[in-house]
Structures are given as structure tokens and as C-alpha cells.
C-alpha positions in Angstrom: 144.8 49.1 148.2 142.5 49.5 151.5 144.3 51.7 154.7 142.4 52.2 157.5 143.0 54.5 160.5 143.1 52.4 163.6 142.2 54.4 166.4 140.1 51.4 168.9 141.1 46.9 168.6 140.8 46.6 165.0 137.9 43.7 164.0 139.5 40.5 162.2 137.4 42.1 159.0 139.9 44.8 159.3 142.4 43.3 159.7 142.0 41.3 156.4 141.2 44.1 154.1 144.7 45.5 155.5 146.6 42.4 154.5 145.3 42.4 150.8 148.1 44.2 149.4 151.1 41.7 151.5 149.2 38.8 153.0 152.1 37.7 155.4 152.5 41.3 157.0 151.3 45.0 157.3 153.0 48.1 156.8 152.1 50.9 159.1 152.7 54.2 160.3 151.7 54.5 163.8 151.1 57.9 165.3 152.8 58.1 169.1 151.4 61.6 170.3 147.3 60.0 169.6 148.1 55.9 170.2 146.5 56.1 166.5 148.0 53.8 163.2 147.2 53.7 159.4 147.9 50.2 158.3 146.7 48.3 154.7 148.9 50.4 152.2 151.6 49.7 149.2 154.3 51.6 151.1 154.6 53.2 154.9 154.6 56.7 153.0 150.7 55.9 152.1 149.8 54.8 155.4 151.6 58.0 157.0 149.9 60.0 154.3 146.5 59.1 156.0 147.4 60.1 159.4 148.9 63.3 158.3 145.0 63.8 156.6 143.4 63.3 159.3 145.6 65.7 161.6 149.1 64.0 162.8 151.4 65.9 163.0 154.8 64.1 161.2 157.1 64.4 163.9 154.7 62.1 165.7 154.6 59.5 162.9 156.6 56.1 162.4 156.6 53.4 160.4 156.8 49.4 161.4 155.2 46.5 160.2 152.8 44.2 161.8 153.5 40.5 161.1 149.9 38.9 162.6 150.9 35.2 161.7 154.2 35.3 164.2 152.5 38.1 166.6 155.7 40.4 165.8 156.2 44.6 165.3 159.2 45.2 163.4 160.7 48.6 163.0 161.9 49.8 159.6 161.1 52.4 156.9 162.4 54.8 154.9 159.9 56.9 156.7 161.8 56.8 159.9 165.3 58.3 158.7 165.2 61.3 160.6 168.5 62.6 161.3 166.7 66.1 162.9 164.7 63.5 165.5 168.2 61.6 166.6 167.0 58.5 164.0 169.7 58.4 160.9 168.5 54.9 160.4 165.2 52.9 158.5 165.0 51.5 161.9 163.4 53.1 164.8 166.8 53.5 167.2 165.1 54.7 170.5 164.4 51.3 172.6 162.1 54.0 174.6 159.9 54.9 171.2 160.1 51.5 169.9 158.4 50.4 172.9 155.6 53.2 172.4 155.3 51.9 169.0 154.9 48.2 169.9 152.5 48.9 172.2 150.2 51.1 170.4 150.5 48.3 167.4 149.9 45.5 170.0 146.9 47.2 172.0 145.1 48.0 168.3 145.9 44.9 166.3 147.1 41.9 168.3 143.2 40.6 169.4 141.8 40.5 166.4 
């Protein structure tokens, strides 16, 4: 299992190591507060694991998956059920932190 921390455009090497474990997407946990995301790992709790390593703070921390063949984010984990944060649901309910999400997975992973 390879996770990296993402924190500029991710190289197409990267990006490769992080499919090893499901070639057709990525599971991530993306970091909102430092436009940061740990991608590669078995389950979003390993990837969000990483980040909380390397200093994130949880509150900031969501899981999505990054599907590179189709160019598409989507937005569930058990990671995100967080009835304290307004987010009972796997899915990440705020269209305003959804967008945050996408575009931090976008601006690090979409190039390469």
C-alpha cells in the first residue's frame, strides 16, 4: 500500500503508485483548511491517518475518491459521518465544502 501526501500537481509517477491498491479509482482524504490530500491507501481512514501525522487537524479532513479514468471526485466515506460538523451522512452534504473538496482534488491530481 503506497499513500502519499499531495501538497503541489501530483507527477503521473504518483499518481500510479496511488492506484496500486484499486486501479480504477483513489481513495482520499483531502485536508480543506491546507488545500493538502493523502491518496494511495486500503481505506479513507489510512489516507486521513497520514494527514493527521503530518499535522491536520480532523475537523479539516474528508474523504472522496478520485476516479482519473472518467476525470470524476466523488464524495463518500465512512470518514465523513459527522453528525457534530452538520454531515450525518458517508457523503459530504455541504454543496459549499464539496466544492472546496473537488477543487483541491482537481488542482493536485487532474494534470497528471
Amino acid at each position: 500500500m503506497t499513500i502519499h501526501i499531495i501538497r503541489t500537481p501530483a507527477t503521473p509517477e504518483r499518481i500510479a503508485e496511488m492506484r496500486q491498491m484499486f486501479d480504477e479509482f483513489i481513495k482520499l482524504a483531502v485536508d480543506v483548511e491546507h488545500a493538502i490530500l493523502a491518496g494511495g491507501g486500503e481505506m479513507h481512514a489510512d489516507c486521513e491517518s497520514f494527514l493527521l501525522r503530518d499535522g491536520s487537524e480532523q475537523k479539516n479532513i474528508w474523504g472522496a475518491d478520485w476516479v482519473p479514468d472518467e476525470a470524476e471526485v466523488r464524495f463518500e466515506s465512512f470518514i465523513n459521518i459527522r453528525p457534530n460538523q452538520n454531515n450525518p451522512a458517508m457523503t459530504i452534504l455541504d454543496p459549499g465544502l464539496r466544492a472546496q473538496v473537488e477543487k483541491i482534488v482537481r488542482g493536485l491530481l487532474e494534470k497528471a
